[in-house]
C-alpha positions in Angstrom: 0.0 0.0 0.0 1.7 3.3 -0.6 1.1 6.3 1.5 3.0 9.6 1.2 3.3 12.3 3.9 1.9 15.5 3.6 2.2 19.4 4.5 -0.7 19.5 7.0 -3.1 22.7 7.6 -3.4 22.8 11.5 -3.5 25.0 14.8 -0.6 26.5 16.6 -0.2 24.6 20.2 -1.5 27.1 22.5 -4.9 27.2 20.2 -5.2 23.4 19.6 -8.2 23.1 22.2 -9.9 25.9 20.6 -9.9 24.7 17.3 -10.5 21.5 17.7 -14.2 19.9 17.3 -16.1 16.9 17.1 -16.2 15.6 13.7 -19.1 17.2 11.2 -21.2 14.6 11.2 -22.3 13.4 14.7 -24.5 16.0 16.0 -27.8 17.5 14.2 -28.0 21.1 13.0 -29.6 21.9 16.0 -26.8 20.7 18.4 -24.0 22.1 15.9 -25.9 25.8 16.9 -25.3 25.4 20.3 -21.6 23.9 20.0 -20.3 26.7 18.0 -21.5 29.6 20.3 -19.0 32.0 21.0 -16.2 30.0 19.9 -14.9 31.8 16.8 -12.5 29.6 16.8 -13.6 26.6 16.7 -13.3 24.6 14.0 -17.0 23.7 13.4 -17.0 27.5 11.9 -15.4 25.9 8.9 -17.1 21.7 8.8 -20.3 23.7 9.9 -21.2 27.2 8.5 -24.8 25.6 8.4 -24.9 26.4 11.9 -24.1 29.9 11.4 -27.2 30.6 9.2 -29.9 28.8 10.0 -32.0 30.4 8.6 -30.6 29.4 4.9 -31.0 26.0 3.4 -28.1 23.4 4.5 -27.3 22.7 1.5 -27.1 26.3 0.0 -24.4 26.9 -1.9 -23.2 29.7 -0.2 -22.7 27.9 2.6 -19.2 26.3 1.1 -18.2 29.7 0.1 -18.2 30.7 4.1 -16.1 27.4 4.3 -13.5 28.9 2.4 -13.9 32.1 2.9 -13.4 30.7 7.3 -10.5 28.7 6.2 -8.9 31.8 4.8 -9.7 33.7 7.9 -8.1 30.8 10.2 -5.3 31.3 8.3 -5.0 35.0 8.6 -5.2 35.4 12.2 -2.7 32.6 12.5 -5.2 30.3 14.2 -4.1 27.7 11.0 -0.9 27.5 9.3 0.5 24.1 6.9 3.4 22.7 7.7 6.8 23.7 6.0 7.2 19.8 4.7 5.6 16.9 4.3 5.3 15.1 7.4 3.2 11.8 8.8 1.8 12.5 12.2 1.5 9.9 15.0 -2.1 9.7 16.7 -2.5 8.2 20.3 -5.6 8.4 22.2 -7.1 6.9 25.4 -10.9 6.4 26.2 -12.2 4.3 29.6 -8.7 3.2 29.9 -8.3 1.8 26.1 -5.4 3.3 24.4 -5.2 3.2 20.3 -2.8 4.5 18.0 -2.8 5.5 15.0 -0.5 7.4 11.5 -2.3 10.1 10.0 -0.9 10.4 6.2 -2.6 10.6 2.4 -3.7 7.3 0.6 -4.6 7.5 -2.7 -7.8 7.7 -3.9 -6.9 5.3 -7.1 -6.5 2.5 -4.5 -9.8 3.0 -3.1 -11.4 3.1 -6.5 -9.2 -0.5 -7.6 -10.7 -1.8 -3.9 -7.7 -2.2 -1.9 -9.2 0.4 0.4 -12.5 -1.9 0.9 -15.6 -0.6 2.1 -18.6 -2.4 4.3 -21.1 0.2 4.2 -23.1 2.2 1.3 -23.7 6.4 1.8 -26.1 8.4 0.7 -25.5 10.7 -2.2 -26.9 13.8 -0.5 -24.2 13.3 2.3 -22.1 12.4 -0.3 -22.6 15.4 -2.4 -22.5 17.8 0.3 -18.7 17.0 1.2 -17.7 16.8 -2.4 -18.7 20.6 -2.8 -17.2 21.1 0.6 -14.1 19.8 -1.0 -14.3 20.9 -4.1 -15.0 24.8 -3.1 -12.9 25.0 0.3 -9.9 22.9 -1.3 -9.4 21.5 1.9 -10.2 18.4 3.1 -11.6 18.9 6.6 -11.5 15.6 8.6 -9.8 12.3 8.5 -11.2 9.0 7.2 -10.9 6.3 9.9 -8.6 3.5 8.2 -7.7 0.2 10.2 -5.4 -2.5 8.5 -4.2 -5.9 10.2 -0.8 -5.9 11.7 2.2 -7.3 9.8 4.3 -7.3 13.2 6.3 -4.1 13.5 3.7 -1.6 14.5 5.0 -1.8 18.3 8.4 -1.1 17.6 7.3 2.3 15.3 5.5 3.5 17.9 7.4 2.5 21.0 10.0 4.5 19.1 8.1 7.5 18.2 6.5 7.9 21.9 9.8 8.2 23.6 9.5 11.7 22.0 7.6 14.6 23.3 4.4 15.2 21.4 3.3 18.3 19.6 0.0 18.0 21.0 -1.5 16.8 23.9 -5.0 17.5 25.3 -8.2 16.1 27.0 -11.4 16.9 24.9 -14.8 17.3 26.5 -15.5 13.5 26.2 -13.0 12.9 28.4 -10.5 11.5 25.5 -6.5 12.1 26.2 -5.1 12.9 22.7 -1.1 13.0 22.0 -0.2 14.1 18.1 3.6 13.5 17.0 4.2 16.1 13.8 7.0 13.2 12.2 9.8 15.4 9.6 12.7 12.7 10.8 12.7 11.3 7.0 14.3 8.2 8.3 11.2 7.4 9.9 9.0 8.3 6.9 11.0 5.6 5.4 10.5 3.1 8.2 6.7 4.1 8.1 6.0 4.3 4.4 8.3 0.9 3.9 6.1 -1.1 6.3 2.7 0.1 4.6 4.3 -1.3 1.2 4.0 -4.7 3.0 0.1 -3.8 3.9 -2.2 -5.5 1.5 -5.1 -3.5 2.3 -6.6 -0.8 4.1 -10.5 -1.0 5.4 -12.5 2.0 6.1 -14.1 2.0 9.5 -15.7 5.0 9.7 -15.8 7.4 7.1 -17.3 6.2 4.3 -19.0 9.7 3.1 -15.5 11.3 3.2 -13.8 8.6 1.7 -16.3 8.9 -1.2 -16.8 12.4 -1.1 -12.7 13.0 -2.2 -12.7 10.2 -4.4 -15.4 12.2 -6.4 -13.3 15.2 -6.1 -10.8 13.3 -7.9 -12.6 12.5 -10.3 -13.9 15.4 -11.2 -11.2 18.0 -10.4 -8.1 15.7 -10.9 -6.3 17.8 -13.6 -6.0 20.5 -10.7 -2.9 19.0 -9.3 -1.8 15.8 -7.4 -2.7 16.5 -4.2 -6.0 15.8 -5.5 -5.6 12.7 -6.3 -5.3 11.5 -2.2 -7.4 12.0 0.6 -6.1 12.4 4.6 -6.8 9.3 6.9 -5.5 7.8 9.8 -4.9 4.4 9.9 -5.1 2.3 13.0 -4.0 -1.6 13.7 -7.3 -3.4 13.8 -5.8 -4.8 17.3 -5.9 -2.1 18.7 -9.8 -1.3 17.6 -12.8 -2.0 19.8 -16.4 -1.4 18.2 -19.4 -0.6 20.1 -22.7 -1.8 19.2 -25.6 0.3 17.2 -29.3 -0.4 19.0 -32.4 -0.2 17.6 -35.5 1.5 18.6 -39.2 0.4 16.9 -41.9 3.2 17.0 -44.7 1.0 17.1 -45.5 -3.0 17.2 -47.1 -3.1 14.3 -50.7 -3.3 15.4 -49.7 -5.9 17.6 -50.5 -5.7 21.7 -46.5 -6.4 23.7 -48.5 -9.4 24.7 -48.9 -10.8 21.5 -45.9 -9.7 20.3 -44.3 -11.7 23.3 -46.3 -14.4 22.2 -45.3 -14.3 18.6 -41.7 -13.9 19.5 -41.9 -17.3 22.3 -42.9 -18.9 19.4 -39.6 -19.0 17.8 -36.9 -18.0 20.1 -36.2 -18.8 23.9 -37.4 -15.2 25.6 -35.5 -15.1 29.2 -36.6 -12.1 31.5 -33.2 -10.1 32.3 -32.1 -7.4 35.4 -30.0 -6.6 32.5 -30.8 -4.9 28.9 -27.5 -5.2 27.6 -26.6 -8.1 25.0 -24.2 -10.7 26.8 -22.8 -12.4 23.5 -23.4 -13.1 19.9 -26.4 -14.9 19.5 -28.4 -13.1 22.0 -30.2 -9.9 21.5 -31.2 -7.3 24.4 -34.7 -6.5 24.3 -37.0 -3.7 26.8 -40.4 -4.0 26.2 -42.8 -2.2 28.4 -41.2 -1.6 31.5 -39.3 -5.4 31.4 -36.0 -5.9 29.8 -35.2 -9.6 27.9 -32.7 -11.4 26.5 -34.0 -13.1 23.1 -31.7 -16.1 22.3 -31.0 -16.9 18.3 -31.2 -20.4 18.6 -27.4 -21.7 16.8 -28.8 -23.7 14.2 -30.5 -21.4 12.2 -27.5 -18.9 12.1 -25.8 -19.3 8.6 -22.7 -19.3 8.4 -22.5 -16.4 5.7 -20.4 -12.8 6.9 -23.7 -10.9 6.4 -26.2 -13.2 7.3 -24.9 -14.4 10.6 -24.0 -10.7 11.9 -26.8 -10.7 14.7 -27.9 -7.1 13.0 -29.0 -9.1 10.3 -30.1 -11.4 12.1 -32.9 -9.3 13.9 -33.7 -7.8 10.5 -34.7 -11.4 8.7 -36.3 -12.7 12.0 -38.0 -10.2 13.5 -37.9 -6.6 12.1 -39.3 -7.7 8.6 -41.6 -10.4 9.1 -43.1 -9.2 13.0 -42.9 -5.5 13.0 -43.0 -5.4 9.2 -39.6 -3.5 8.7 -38.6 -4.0 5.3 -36.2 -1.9 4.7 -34.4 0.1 7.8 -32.8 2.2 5.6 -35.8 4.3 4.5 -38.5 3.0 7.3 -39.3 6.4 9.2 -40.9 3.7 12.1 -36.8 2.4 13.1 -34.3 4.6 14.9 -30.4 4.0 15.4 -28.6 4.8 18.8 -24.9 4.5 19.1 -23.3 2.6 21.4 -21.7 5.8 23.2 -25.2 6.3 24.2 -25.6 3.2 26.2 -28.7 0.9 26.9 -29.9 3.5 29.5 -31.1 6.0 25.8 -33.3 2.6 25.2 -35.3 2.6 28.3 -36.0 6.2 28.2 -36.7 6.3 25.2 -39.4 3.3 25.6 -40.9 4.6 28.9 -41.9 7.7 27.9 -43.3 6.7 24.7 -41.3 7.7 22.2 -40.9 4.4 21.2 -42.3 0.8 21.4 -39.3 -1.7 22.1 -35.7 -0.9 22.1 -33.2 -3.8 20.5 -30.0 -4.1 22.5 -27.0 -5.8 19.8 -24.1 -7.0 20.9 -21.6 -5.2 19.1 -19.8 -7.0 15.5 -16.0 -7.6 16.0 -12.9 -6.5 13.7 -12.7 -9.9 12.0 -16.3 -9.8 11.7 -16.1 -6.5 10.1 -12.8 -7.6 8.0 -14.1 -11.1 6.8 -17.6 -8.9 4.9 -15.2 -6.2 3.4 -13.0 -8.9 2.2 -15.9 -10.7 0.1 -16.6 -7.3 -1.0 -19.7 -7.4 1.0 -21.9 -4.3 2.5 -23.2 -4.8 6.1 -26.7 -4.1 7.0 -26.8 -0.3 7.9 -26.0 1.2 11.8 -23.8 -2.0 11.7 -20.7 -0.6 13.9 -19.7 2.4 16.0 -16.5 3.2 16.6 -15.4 5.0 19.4 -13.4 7.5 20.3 -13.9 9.8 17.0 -11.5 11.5 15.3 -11.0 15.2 15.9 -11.9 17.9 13.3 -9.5 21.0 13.3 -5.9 18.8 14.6 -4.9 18.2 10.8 -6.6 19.5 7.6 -5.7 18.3 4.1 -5.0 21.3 1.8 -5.5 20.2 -2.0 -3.4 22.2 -3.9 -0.7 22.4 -1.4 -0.3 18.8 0.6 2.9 17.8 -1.3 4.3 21.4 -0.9 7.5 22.1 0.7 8.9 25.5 1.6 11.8 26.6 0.4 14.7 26.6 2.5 
């Protein structure tokens, strides 16, 4: 796989809090309002000008042309400046005690089109859309896509080496996420690292998937405007060193169908055990609250195939009971099924049931990395709301600037 390092756009040390965000696409309009008041600074200004207008349509065009016109500002004030040289930049963060690492650097978007950067979700073209433009009319790209890739044995001793040096950054964001950034010029090293991704036979995408395809159809369109168009920023991370939390369900309604009989229906075909607990236990066992009781539905083991897609336990609630009980048939553009990340915990379900808003709450047990792995490998999509990963990737640390990633200062 061949990566190449890149002149970063990013915040001076003392400002790195205050630019920083969350990434674009995890809170609503509404909550994106209320994030970016009074903090000019903040990088949401630029992934976000949506929230600065709400009164215009979020998908107006002018809104890109505040992007750049932000961007521009940022880099005026000094709050943004790109990096003299290409560099790679080391990532480590630790979340409830988990620690993950990861290199930020540019992959191309030609391997992603030939498939060696596999994919295990689809995206929706007005999401899709509305990051090209962003691209294409700010010439930056904003946030990192979420890469993972399986270990071919050195990646301790890169980063035991590169953590006995004092990071650029280090901070604690509002989630309670520790954050340490290496800026890595040392071109031995960028050896080292770009000589053990020539050894990588593929990259995933683990979260992403909009950005991912979003440059990609910058490149396509726009690829005669210079090379740096023709990669995209990510970060890639050892799939060891992943952990995915699950994606819940909630129902609306029970599909003319009393709890009772639903019970009933359910008892019919599963072993239904009453639970002090709502969370899933393992695979093969699905979390369910149901007025006021919480359950724990077993999948009984002979009817799980043994198919990547099929036997995910996501699925697995869709063909058993989403489609043919509640009459689910496609959670994709049903307006009666909701999606709650794992970050939220079970404790969003029960609320969420108890006062109404919803009928019964699914608890998954989340999909593992090989799980994940073994569907993009066939070249396989997973059902959607599949996997959450957790913690995000910042906004506002590292920005990819188009026209000027390969750049290097004169000296």
């Amino acid at each position: 796989m061949i990566i190449r390092p890149f002149s970063a756009l990013r915040p001076p040390v003392q400002l790195v809090t205050e630019v920083q965000s969350p990434p674009y696409d995890v809170m609503s309009r509404e909550e994106a309002i209320q994030m970016i008041k009074g903090k000019e600074k903040s990088f949401l200004q630029i992934t976000r000008p949506d929230a600065l207008y709400p009164e215009w349509d979020e998908h107006d065009p002018r809104l890109y042309e505040e992007a750049k016109k932000r961007i521009e500002d940022f880099r005026k004030r000094g709050w943004l400046f790109r990096e003299k040289k290409p560099c790679f930049y080391f990532l480590w963060q630790k979340w409830q005690g988990r620690e993950q690492t990861a290199v930020y650097a540019a992959v191309r978007c030609e391997d992603y089109e030939r498939g060696d950067i596999r994919r295990h979700e689809l995206t929706r073209k007005d999401k899709e859309e509305d990051r090209t433009l962003h691209i294409a009319v700010t010439g930056v790209g904003t946030g990192p896509v979420f890469l993972t890739f399986r270990d071919i044995g050195a990646w301790e001793s890169i980063k035991t080496t590169i953590m006995s040096y004092t990071p650029e950054y280090h901070f604690v964001d509002s989630q309670e996420v520790e954050h340490k950034l290496w800026v890595i010029e040392n071109e031995e090293m960028i050896h080292t690292i770009q000589g053990y991704f020539e050894d990588v036979e593929r990259l995933y995408i683990a979260d992403g998937h909009h950005r991912a395809a979003s440059a990609y159809n910058v490149w396509k369109r726009y690829k005669d405007r210079g090379e740096g168009y023709g990669y995209f920023m990510a970060a890639l991370f050892p799939s060891h060193e992943l952990a995915i939390l699950p994606y819940h369900r909630l129902v609306l309604d029970l599909n003319g169908m009393t709890p009772d009989r639903f019970l009933e229906r359910l008892a019919e075909r599963f072993a239904i055990d009453i639970s002090p607990h709502l969370d899933s236990p393992r695979k093969g066992v699905i979390g369910m609250y149901l007025q006021g009781q919480a359950y724990h539905i077993t999948i009984p083991s002979k009817i799980i195939p043994s198919d990547p897609i099929e036997s995910l336990d996501v699925s697995l609630l869709q063909k058993l009971i989403l489609h043919p009980m509640l009459g689910i048939d496609d959670p994709r553009t049903s307006q009666r099924i909701q999606f709650v990340g794992g970050i939220r915990g079970t404790q969003s379900l029960v609320r969420s049931v108890d006062s109404g808003e919803a009928a019964v709450a699914f608890a998954m047990y989340p999909v593992s990395l090989s799980e994940l792995l073994a569907v993009a490998d066939e070249n396989k999509i997973m059902p959607p709301k599949s996997t959450w990963f957790e913690p995000k990737l910042k906004d506002g640390v590292l920005a990819y600037p188009l026209d000027e990633a390969f750049a290097e200062d004169a000296k």
